[in-house]
BAGUPA-914267 format. One record per residue (C-alpha): residue in one letter; z, x, y. Coordinates in steps of 0.05 Angstrom, whole numbers. Example, Ala and Ser with C-alpha at 12.3 -4.5 7.8 and 13.67 -1.06 7.14 Angstrom:
REM residues 2
+--------+--------+--------+--------+
| residu |      z |      x |      y |
+--------+--------+--------+--------+
|      A |    156 |    246 |    -90 |
|      S |    143 |    273 |    -21 |
+--------+--------+--------+--------+
REM end
This chain:
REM residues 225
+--------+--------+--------+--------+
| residu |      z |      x |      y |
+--------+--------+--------+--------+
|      X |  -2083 |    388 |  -1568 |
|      X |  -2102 |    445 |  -1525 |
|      X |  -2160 |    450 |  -1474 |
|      X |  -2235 |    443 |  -1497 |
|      X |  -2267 |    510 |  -1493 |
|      X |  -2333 |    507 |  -1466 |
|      X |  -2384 |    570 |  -1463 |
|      X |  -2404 |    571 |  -1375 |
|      X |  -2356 |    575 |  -1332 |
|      X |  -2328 |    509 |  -1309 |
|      X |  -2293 |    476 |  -1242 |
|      X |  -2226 |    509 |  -1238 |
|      X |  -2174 |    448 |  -1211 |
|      X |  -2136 |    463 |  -1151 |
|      X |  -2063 |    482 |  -1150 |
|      X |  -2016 |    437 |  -1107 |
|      X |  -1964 |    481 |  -1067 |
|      X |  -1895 |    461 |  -1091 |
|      X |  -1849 |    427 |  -1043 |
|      X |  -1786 |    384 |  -1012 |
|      X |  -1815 |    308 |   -995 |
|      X |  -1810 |    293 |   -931 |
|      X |  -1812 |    216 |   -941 |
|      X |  -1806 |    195 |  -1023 |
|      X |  -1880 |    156 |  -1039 |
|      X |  -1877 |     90 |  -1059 |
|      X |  -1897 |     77 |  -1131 |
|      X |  -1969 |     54 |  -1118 |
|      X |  -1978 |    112 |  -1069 |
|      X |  -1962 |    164 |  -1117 |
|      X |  -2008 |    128 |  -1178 |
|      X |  -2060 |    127 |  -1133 |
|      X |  -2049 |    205 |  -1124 |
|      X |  -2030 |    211 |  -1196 |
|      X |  -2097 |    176 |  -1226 |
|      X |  -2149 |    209 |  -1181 |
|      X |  -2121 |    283 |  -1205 |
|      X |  -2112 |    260 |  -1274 |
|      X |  -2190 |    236 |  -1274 |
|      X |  -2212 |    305 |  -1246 |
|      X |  -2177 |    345 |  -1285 |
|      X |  -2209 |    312 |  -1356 |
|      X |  -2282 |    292 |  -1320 |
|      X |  -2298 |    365 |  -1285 |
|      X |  -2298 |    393 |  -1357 |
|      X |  -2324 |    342 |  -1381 |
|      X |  -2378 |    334 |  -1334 |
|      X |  -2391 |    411 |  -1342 |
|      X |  -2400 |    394 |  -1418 |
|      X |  -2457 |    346 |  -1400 |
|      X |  -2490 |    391 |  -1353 |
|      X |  -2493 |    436 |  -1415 |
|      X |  -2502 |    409 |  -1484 |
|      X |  -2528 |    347 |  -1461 |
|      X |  -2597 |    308 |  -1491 |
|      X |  -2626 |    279 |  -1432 |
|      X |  -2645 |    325 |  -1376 |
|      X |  -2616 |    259 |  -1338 |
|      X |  -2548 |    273 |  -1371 |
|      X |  -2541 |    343 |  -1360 |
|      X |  -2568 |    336 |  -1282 |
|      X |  -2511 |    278 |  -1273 |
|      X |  -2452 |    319 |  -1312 |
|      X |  -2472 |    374 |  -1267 |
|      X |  -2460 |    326 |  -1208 |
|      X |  -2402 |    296 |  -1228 |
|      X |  -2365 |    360 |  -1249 |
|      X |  -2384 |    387 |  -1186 |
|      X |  -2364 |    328 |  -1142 |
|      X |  -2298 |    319 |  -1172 |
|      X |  -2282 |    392 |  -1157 |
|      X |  -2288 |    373 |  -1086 |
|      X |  -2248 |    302 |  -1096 |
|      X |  -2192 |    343 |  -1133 |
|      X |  -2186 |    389 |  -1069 |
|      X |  -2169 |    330 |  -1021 |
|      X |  -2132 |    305 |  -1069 |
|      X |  -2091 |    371 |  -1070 |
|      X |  -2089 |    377 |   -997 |
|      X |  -2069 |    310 |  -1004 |
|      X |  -2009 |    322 |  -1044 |
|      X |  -1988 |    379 |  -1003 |
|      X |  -1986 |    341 |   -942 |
|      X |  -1941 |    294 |   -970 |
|      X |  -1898 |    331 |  -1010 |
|      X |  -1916 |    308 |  -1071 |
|      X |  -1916 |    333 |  -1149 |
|      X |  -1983 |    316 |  -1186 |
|      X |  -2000 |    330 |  -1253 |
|      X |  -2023 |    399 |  -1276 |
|      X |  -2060 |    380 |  -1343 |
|      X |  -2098 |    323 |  -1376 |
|      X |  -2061 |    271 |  -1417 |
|      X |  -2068 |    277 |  -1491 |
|      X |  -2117 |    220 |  -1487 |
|      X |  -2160 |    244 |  -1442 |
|      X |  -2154 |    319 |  -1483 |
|      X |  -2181 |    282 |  -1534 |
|      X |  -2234 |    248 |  -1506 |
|      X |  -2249 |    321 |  -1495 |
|      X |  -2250 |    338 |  -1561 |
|      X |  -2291 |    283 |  -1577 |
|      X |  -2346 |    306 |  -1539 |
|      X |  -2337 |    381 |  -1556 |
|      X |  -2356 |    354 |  -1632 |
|      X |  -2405 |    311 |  -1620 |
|      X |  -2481 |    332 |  -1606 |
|      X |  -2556 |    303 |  -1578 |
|      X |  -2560 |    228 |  -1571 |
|      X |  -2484 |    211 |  -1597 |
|      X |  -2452 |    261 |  -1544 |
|      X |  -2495 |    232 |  -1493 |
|      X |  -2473 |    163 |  -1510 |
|      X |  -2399 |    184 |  -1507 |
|      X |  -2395 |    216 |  -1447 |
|      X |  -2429 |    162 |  -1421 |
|      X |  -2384 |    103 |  -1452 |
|      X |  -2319 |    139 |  -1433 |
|      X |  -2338 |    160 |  -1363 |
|      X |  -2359 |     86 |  -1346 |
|      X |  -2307 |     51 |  -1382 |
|      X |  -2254 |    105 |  -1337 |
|      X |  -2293 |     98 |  -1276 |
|      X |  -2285 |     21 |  -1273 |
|      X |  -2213 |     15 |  -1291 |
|      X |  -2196 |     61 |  -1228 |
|      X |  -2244 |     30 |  -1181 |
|      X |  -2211 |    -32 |  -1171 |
|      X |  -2132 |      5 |  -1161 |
|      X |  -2169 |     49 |  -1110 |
|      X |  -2182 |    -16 |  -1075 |
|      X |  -2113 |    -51 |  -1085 |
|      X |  -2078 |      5 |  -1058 |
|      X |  -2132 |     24 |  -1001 |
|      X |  -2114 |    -56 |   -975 |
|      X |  -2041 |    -40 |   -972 |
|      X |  -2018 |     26 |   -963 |
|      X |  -1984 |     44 |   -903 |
|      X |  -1996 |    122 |   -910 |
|      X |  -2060 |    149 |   -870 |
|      X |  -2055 |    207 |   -920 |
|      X |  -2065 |    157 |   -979 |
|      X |  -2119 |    104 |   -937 |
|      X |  -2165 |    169 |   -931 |
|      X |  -2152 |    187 |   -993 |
|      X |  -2179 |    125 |  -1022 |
|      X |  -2225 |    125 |   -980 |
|      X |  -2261 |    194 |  -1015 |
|      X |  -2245 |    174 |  -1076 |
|      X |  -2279 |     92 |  -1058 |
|      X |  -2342 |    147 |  -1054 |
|      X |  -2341 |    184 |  -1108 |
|      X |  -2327 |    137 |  -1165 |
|      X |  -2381 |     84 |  -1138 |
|      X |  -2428 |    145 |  -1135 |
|      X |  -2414 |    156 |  -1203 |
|      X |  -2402 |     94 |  -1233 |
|      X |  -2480 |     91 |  -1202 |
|      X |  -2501 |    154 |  -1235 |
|      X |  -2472 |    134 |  -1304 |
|      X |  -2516 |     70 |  -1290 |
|      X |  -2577 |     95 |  -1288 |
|      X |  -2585 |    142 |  -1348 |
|      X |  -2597 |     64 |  -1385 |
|      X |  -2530 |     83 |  -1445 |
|      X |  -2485 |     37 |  -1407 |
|      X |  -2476 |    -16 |  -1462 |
|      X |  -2459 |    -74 |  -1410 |
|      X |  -2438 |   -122 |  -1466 |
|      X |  -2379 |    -70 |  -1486 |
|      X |  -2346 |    -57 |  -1424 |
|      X |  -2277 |    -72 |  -1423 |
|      X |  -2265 |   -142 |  -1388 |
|      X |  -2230 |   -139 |  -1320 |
|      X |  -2160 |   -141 |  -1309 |
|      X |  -2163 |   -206 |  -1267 |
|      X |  -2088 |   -246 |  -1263 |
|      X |  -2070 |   -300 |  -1294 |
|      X |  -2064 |   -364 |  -1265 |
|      X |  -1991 |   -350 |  -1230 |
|      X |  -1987 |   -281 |  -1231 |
|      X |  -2002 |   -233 |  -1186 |
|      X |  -2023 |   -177 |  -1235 |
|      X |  -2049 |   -119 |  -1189 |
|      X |  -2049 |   -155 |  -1124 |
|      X |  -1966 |   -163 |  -1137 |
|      X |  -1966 |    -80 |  -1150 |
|      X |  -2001 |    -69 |  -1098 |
|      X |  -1966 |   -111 |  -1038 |
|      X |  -1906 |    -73 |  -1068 |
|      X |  -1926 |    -21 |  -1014 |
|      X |  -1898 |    -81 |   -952 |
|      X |  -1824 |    -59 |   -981 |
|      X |  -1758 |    -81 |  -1029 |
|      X |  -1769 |   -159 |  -1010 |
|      X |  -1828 |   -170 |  -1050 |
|      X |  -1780 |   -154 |  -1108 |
|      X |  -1829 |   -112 |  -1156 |
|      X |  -1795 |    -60 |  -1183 |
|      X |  -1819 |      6 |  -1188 |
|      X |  -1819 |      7 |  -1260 |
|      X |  -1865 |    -53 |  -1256 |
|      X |  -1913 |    -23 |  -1212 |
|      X |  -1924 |     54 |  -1251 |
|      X |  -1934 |     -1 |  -1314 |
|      X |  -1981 |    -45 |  -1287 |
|      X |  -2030 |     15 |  -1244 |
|      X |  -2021 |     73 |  -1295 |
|      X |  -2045 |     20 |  -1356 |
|      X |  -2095 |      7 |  -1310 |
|      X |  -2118 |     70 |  -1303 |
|      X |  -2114 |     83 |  -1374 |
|      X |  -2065 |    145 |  -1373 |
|      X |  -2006 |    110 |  -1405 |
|      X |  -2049 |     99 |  -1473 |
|      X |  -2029 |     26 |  -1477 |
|      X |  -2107 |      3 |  -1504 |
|      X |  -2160 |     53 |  -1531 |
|      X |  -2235 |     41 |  -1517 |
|      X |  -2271 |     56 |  -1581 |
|      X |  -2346 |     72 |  -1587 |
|      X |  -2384 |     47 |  -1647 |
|      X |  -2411 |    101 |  -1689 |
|      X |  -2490 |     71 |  -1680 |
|      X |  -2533 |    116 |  -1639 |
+--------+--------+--------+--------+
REM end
């Protein structure tokens, strides 16, 4: 599925300078990295959408924001990657391309409703990794990283609030462990070293299904308006 043409001219995402690591990232390093660029590169076009076929003036004024704020989140989060040496992804996942799609085809009170619904619902499975891996990280390239991005997904989780579409009831339930297992709080203390005994593998599972890149559940939106 390619990219979702839209008619004005939309956020362009940075390009990351290719080059050696200095120091290889830890796993829950790099999905922080990872997660923020993936949600900028699907929610600037996506907020650009809003800002131009959407219902409510209050939609289009807050997919004007958000396209234009994660521009500036995807630059730090470029300079970022540069600084560490890191590869990030160039292009949305097929999920999020069609969550694109979606919104291309839909029109006046539905596409309001979906770009609100799948904006939240991606806003609020990030927010909490941003904080697990904020507590533990031992790169001051990552902390500040998380620390912008802390900012910007509260402000828009905020925004998303207060159009009145956010159907509290429907929100996916937090990830919260079960009793004896250390769910995200286990990925994220990966980051103190080997001994914890998490394996990498382990960790991209747990924070990239928690992001919702690795397609392992689908929010679906019911077709009521």
């Amino acid at each position: 599925m390619g990219a979702v043409p839209c008619s004005a001219a939309r956020p362009t995402p940075s390009r990351a300078r290719a080059r050696e690591r200095g120091q290889q990232l830890n796993a829950t390093d790099a999905a922080l990295l990872d997660g923020v660029r993936l949600a900028g590169l699907w929610e600037m076009p996506a907020g650009q959408m809003a800002a131009e076929k959407g219902q409510s003036p209050k939609v289009r004024e807050i997919g004007a924001s958000i396209a234009t704020e994660h521009e500036e989140l995807d630059r730090l989060t470029v300079d970022a990657a540069n600084k560490l040496g890191a590869s990030i992804p160039s292009d949305p996942t097929a999920e999020q391309k069609g969550w694109l799609t979606e919104m291309q085809n839909a029109s006046g009170a539905r596409f309001d409703q979906i770009f609100v619904t799948r904006l939240r619902v991606a806003h609020g499975k990030i927010f909490p990794v941003i904080g697990a891996v904020r507590a533990s990280t031992r790169d001051p390239v990552i902390r500040q990283l998380a620390d912008d991005a802390n900012r910007f997904v509260l402000h828009h989780m905020q925004m998303l609030e207060s159009t009145g579409l956010v159907r509290w009831p429907e929100l996916p339930p937090a990830a919260l462990p079960a009793p004896g297992d250390d769910g995200l709080l286990a990925a994220a203390a990966a980051n103190s070293g080997p001994p914890i005994g998490v394996s990498s593998t382990v960790v991209w599972l747990v924070f990239l299904a928690a992001l919702g890149t690795g397609g392992i559940a689908t929010y679906r939106i019911p077709r009521r308006t």
